[in-house]
N, C-alpha and C positions, 0 to 999 in steps of 0.2 A: 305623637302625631297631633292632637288636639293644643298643646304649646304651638307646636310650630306654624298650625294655623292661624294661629292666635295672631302670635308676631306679623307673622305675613298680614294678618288683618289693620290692625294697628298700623303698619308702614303706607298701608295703598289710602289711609285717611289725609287731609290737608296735614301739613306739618305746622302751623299755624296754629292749630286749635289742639297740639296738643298739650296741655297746659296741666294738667291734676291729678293725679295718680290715687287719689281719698286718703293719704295719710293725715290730714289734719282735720278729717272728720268733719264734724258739723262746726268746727271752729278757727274756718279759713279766714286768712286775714284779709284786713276790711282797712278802707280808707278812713282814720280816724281823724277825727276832729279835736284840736288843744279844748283841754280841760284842766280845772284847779280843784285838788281834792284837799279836802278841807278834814282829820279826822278827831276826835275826842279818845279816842283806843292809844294805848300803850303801842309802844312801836313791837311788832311782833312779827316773826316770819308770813302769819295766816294776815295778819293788817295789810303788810310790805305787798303780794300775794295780791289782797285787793284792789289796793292802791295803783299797779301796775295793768291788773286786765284793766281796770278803767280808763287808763293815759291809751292802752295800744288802742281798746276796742270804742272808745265814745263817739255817739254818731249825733250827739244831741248838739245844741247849739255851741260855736263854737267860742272857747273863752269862759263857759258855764262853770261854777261853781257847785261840787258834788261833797255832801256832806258824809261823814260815815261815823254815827255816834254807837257807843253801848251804852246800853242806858236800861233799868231794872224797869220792867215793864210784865204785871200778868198775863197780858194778853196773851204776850209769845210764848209759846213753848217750842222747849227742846232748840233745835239750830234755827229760828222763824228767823221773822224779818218786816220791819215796815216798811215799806215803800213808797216813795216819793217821785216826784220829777226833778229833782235835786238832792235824794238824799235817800240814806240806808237807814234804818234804827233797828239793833240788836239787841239779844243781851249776850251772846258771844262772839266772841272773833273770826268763827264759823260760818254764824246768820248775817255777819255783814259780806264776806265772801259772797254766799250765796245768794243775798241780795243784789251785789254784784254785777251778777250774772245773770239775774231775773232781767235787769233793768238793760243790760247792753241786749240780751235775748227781746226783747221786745221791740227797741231800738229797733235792732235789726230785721226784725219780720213785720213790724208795719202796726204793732198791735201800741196800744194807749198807753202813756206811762203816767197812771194816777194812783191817786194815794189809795194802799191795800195794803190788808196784813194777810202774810203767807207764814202760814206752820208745816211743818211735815208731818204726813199720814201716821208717819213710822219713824221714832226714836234711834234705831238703826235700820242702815238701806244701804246693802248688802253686797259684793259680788262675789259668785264662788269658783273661785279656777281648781279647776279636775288635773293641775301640773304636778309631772313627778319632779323628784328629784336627779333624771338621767335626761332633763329639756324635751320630755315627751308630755301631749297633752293629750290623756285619756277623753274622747269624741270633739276632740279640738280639730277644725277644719281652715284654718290660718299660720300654717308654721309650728317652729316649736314656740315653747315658753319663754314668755318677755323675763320671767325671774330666775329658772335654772336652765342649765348646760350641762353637757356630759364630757365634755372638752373644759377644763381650768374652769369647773363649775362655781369655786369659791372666791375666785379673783373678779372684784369688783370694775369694771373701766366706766371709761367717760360716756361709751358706748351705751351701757346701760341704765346709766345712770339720766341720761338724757330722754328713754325709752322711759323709763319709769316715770321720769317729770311729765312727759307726754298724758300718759296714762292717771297719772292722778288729777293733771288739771281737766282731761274728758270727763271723770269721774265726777270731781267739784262742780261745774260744768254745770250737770245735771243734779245735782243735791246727795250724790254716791257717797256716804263716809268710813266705808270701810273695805277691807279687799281679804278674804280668806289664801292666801297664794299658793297651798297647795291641794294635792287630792284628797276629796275625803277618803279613796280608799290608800290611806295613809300608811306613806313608808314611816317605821322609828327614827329612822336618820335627821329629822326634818328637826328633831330636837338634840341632836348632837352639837358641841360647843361648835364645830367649826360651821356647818349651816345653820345656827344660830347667830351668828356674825354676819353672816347674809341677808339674814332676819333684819339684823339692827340696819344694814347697807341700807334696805329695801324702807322700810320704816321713818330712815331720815330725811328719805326725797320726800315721799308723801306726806309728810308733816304738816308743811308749808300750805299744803291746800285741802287738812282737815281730814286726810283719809288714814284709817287706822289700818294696822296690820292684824291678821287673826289666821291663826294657825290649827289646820285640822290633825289631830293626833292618834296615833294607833293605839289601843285603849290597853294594848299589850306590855305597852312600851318600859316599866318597870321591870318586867323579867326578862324582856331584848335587851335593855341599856344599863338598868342599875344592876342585873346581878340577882333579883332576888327569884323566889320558888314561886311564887306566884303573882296574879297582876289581880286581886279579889278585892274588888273595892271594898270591903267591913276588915280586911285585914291591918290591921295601924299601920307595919311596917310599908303596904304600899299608899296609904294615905299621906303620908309623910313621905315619900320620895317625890309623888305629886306635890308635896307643896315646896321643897326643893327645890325641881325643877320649874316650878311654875316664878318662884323669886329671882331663879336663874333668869329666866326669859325678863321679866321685870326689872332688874336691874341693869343691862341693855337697850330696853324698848319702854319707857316707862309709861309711855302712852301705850302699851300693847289691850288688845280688844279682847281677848278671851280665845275661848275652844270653841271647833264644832268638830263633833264628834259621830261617824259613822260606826255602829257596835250592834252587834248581832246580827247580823245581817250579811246575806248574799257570800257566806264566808269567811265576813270582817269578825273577827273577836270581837265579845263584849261581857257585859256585867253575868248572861245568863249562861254562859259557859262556867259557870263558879256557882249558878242557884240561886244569881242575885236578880234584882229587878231593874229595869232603865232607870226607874227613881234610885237605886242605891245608886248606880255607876254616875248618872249626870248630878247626883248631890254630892259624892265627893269631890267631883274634879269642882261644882261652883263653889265649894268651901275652900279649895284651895285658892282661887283668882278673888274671892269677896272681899280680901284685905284693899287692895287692891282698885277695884272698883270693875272688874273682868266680868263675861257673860260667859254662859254654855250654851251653844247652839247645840240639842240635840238632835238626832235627824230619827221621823218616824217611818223613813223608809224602810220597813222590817218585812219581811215572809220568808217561808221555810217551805220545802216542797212536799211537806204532809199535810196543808192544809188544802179542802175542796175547790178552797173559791181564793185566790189569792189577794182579789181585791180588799176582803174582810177582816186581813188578817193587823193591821196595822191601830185600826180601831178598837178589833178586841184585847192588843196587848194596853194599847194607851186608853182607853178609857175609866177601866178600873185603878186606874192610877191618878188618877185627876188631882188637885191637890196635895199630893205627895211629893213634887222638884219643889227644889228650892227657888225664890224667888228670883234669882239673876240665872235662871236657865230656862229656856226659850223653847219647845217644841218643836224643829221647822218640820210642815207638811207639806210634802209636794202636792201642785194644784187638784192634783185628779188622785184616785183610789192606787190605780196600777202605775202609771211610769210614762208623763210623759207625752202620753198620745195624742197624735191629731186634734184629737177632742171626745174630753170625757166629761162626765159630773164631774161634781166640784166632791174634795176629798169628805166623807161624812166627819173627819176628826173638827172639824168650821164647824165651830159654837158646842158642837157636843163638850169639849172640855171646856167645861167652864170656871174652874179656878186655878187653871193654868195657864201662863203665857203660852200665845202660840202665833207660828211665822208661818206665811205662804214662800213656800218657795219655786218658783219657777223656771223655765230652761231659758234662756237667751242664745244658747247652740240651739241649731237644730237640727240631732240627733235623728228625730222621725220624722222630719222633716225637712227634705232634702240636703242633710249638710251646709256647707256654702255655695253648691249649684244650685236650687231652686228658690225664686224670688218668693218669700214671706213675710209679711209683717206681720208679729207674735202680738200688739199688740189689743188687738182684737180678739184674741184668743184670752188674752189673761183678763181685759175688760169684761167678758165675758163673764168668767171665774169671779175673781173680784165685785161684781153685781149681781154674782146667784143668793139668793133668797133660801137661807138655810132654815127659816121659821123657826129656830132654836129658842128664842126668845119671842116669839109673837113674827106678824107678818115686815116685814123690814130688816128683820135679821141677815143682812146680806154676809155675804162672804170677807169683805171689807168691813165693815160695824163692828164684826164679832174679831176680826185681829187688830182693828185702828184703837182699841180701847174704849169705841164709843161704846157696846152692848156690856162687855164684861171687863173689871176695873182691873186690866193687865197690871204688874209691877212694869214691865218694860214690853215694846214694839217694836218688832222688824221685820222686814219680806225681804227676801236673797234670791240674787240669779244667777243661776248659773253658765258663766261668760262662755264664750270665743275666739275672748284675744288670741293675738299666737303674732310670732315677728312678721306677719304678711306685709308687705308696704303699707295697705290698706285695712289692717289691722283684725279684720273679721274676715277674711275670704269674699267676701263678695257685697259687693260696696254699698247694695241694700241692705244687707245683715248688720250694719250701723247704725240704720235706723231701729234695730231690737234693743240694742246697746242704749240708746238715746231714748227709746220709750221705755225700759225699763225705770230707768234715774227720775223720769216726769214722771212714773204712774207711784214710785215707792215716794217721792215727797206728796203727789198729791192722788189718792186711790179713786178721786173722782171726775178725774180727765177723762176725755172723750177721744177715740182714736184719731178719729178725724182731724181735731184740731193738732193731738202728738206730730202725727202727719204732714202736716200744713206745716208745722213751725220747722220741721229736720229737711225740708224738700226746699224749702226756703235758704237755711243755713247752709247747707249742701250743696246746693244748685244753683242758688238764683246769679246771675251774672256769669255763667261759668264762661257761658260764649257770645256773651255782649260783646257787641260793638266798642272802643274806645268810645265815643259819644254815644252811651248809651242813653235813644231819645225816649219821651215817654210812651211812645207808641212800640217800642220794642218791650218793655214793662210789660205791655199791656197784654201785647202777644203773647208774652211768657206766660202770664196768669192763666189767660186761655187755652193755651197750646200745652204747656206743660203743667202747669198745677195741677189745674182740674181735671185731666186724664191722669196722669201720673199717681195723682194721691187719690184717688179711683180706684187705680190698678190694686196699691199695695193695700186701700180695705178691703177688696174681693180678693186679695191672694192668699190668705188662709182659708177662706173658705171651698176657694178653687182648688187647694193640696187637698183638704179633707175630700171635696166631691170625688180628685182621680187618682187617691190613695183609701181609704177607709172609711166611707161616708156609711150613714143610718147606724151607728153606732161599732160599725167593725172596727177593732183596735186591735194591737199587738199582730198582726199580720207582713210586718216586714220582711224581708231579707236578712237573716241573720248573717249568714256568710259571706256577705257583702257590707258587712258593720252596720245594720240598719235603713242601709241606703236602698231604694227600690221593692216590688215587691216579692213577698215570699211566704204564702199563705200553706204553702206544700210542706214546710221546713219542718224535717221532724227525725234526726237520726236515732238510730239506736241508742238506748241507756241514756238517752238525754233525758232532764228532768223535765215532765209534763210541761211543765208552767213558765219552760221558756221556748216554750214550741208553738207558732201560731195555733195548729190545729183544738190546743185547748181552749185558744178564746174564741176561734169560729165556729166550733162544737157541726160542722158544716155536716150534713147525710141527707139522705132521702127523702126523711122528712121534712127536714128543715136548714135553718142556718142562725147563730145566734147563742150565746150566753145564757142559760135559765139563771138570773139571780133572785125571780122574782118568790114569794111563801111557798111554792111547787117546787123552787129549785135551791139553789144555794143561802136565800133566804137573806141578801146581800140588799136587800129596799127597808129590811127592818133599821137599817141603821141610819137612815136619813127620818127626820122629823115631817110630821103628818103637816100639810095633806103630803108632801114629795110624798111619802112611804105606799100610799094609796095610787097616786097617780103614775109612780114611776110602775106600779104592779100589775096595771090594767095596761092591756097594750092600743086599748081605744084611747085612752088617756095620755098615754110617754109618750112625748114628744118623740119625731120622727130622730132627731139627730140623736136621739140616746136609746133606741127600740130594740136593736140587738145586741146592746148593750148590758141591757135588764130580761131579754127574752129570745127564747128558741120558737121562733115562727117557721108554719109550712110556705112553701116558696109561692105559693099560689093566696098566700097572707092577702088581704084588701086592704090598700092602703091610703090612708087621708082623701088621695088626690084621684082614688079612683082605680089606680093599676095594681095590677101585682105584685109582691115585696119583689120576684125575679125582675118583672119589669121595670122599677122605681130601683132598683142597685146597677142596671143598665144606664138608665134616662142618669142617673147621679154621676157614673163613671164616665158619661160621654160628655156629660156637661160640662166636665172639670177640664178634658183634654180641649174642649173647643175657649176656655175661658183661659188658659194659656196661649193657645195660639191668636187671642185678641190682645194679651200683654204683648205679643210681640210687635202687632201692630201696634197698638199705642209709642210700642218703646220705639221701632222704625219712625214712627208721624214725630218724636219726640230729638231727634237730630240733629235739627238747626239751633236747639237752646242747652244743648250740653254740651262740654269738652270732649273732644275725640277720645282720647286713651280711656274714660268710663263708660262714652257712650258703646265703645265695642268690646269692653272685657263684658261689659250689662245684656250687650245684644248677642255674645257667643252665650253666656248662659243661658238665657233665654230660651234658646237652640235646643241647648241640652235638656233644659227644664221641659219642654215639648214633649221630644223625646221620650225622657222619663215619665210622663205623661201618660203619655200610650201604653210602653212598657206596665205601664199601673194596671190601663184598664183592660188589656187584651187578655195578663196573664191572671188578673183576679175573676176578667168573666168566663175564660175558657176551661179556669180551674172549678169555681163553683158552676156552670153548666153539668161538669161532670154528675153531679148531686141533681140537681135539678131537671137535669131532662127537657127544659122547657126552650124554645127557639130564643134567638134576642129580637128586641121589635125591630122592626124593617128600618126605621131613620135611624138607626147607630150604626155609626162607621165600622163593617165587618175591621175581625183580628186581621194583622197587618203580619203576622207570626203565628205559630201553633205552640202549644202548649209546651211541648215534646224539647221543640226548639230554645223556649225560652228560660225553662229550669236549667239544661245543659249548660245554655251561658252564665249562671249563677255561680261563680266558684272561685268568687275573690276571697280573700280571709276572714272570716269570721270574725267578728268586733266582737267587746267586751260590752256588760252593763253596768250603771250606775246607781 
């Protein structure tokens, strides 16, 4: 029913303007101007690569002479790049790419092209696709997988191969060099010879534009595939089938990037099903890829459902291990303690290891965050993360310092995200969910961009002329900047903060909808023989008295693990910050809060906020009409609809559910429930998602 409206929506627009479907992303083609590229580099696929975005995309003067040298320079590190108003200077065939791409990106949005040198935050920048092996993508909301199929999964066409060039040069793009392709909760099959051939398929298109392949493995996989009795990392026999197969993959892929590796966890096998420790399991696999020049992406996503507090548990397994991986094996942490949510503190494992590499990794789906129905821009969420102040090292210790190698002298750097791609026309579901994609690639080359500006540049590349006039005058420009810029890239910095105010705001987390895959809320969600800790009611801890988390020295004792003052501040509830309050503590509902009102009152005024600041996006998106293409501007404005919607849906059924506990009236200006309680659990009974 909601397709066919759709359609029907789409058809009754001008047939004029319908012009763009978002397949080509932030990197629609552009009237280019001749230019003469001038290069010093060896002719090489990544040169060739160069050389060509600069003929399609140069907007500079016409007949310009563009230089593209490598040339050994300290300055740059890793893939940098100097830049010129004529010219690239690298020291690899990467940093002139990406140079490339600096300079037509500027062209393009207006901004100066003078001489600067650009390095990357992060030696690797990441994407993790959650794709099985049967073209399904575990919390992918875009189709199946651009890499496998379940239909002549191994048979490579022109098809894909065209999809994959797509995709590596979006990646390049943004400074992306590398793509994890499958799930970390890893089928064995992914290392069998015939989808290892796939591996190589997949590995030769991206070549060309610097992106590496990296493949997540099942830590089992020695006694699934080789045959033997056990997978115990100290045992030789499976150290040595690891470095087999690992030659195997290398000798195919020679550029292949390493493992990341999901173990112990959530079910997944790992080192401690044998006694060992994540130092034992991630130092053999990195001895096996260090010939080689391979990494290990570990993942600290660990807990088990005997522990109090689950957020704790990740820190207490990796911390006494600090020092113990080998140097090319990476940590990655997800931003927050638990998984994910709306918005949490930043993970206590930032800065506490300190002579360990270690990676932020983030979601770029959104998982708890409406899927690809509701309009977000994440990166405001991860700037966020990224500029928290860990004081691990004194005041300045941010969350970015302590993984960019500035605080502690990493071996190697990288931050991962975890995608969305999937074969949608429009590649993520929902044509703003591009721009998460796009500020990912700006934030992992540079951790010290400003949303705003991310914003400004992808709204530009995306948008600007969609429904220009053929003599597009300067007065129409002008309008656009007006009319659409500056409300538009408005919208999407207040739309993370408008999900959190009418999903989980003052620090409620994990309160979704489980059986609805995460989508909407579901604060009730509690079946029998389910384990505690993946039942909201454990993290709203919600009763009579109160509502809220006790992590603080009273409770689960979960503030010891962040560095003074956080430790102090986060434990006083006159002190923690209002967005993290239930998050560290079990308040009574009649709590007094910063502003004056009651915690009942202030999770009312936050819930109503959020619905009333969506149905302002949709205004903006309606006034925004005349300067978009038809076919985006109404797949953007039915979401919208729905995003509303789910809105309400948020605030009706988390304030009708927590009243139950509370007792206490809702204030007079919030839009009475539009539904009963009764009613809205009932309709809860889609299937149940998985987590990651």
């Amino acid at each position: 029913m909601k397709t066919l409206f759709l359609i029907v929506l789409l058809l009754s627009l001008p047939a004029g303007l319908r012009a763009e479907d978002g397949h080509q992303l932030w990197l629609r083609k552009q009237q280019a101007a001749p230019v003469k590229v001038v290069s010093s580099a060896k002719n090489s696929a990544i040169v060739a690569t160069a050389k060509q975005e600069l003929q399609q995309g140069w907007r500079g003067k016409a007949g310009a002479s563009v230089a593209l040298t490598i040339k050994k320079d300290k300055a740059i590190k890793f893939d940098g790049f100097h830049l010129s108003p004529n010219g690239v200077q690298a020291t690899t065939e990467a940093g002139l790419l990406y140079g490339v791409f600096e300079l037509l990106r500027r062209q393009q949005t207006g901004q100066a092209v003078s001489d600067a040198l650009s390095n990357p935050s992060y030696e690797y920048r990441l994407l993790n696709h959650w794709d099985n092996p049967d073209g399904s993508v575990e919390r992918g909301y875009a189709g199946q997988s651009i890499f496998w199929r379940k239909d002549n999964a191994l048979v490579t066409t022109a098809e894909d191969k065209t999809r994959w060039q797509e995709y590596a040069r979006a990646n390049a793009s943004v400074g992306i060099n590398g793509a994890v392709i499958n799930n970390v909760n890893a089928s064995q099959l992914i290392l069998t010879p015939e989808y290892l051939g796939r591996v190589k398929a997949i590995a030769d298109v991206f070549r060309p534009y610097g992106v590496k392949v990296y493949l997540a493995v099942k830590f089992t996989s020695p006694a699934l595939l080789g045959g033997l009795k056990t997978s115990d990392p100290l045992d030789p026999a499976v150290a040595t089938w690891w470095q087999s197969k690992t030659k195997e993959i290398y000798r195919l892929v020679p550029d292949f990037g390493g493992f990341l590796v999901k173990a112990s966890s959530e079910g997944q096998p790992g080192p401690q099903d044998y006694g060992r420790t994540h130092a034992d399991g991630a130092n053999m696999l990195a001895d096996a890829v260090r010939p080689y020049g391979g990494i290990v992406m570990w993942r600290a996503f660990v807990y088990s459902p005997n522990d109090k507090d689950r957020a704790k548990q990740a820190y207490n397994e990796f911390v006494p291990l600090d020092g113990k991986f080998r140097d090319n094996v990476i940590i990655q942490v997800k931003n927050g303690p638990v998984d994910f949510q709306p918005r949490e503190p930043f993970s206590p494992l930032f800065g506490a290891l300190k002579k360990t590499s270690v990676m932020p990794e983030f979601q770029i789906t959104q998982e708890y965050l409406g899927h690809a129905i509701d309009l977000v821009f994440l990166s405001t969420m991860w700037e966020e993360c990224l500029q928290s102040d860990t004081y691990q090292a004194g005041p300045g210790s941010t969350v970015a310092r302590c993984t960019d190698g500035r605080v502690y002298p990493q071996k190697h750097t990288a931050m991962a995200g975890v995608s969305n791609v999937g074969l949608d026309t429009n590649w993520t579901g929902h044509d703003f969910a591009q721009a998460n994609w796009y500020a990912f690639g700006r934030l992992a080359w540079n951790n010290t961009l400003k949303s705003a500006q991310i914003a400004d540049e992808w709204l530009k590349l995306t948008f600007s002329g969609a429904a220009a006039p053929q003599s597009a005058a300067p007065q129409y420009a002008a309008d656009w900047n007006t009319n659409f810029l500056g409300p538009v890239k408005q919208m999407m910095l207040d739309s993370r903060e408008a999900a959190v105010n009418y999903s989980m705001p003052l620090g409620l987390h994990h309160i979704m909808s489980a059986t609805r895959g995460h989508y909407g809320p579901g604060p009730w969600w509690a079946p029998p023989k389910m384990r505690a800790d993946w039942t909201p009611p454990y993290y709203h801890q919600a009763d009579s008295a109160g509502v809220g988390f006790n992590r603080t020295t009273t409770g689960s004792n979960a503030v010891s693990q962040y560095h003074e003052p956080l430790a102090s501040q986060f434990n006083n509830p006159q002190t923690c910050p209002d967005e993290y309050l239930l998050w560290f503590h079990h308040l009574p509902w009649s709590f007094k809060m910063k502003s004056g009102h009651t915690l009942w009152e202030e999770l009312g005024y936050h819930y109503d906020k959020g619905v009333q600041q969506v149905r302002q996006f949709q205004k903006v998106w309606d006034k925004a009409q005349p300067y978009v293409d038809a076919e985006r501007f109404a797949v953007v404005q039915y979401k919208l609809r729905s995003q509303s919607g789910n809105a309400v849906q948020w605030k009706d059924a988390c304030l009708l559910y927590f009243q139950q506990f509370s007792h206490m009236p809702l204030p007079a200006t919030i839009e009475p429930p539009a539904s009963n309680l009764d009613a809205i659990i009932a309709n809860d009974m889609h299937p149940r998602g998985q987590e990651n």
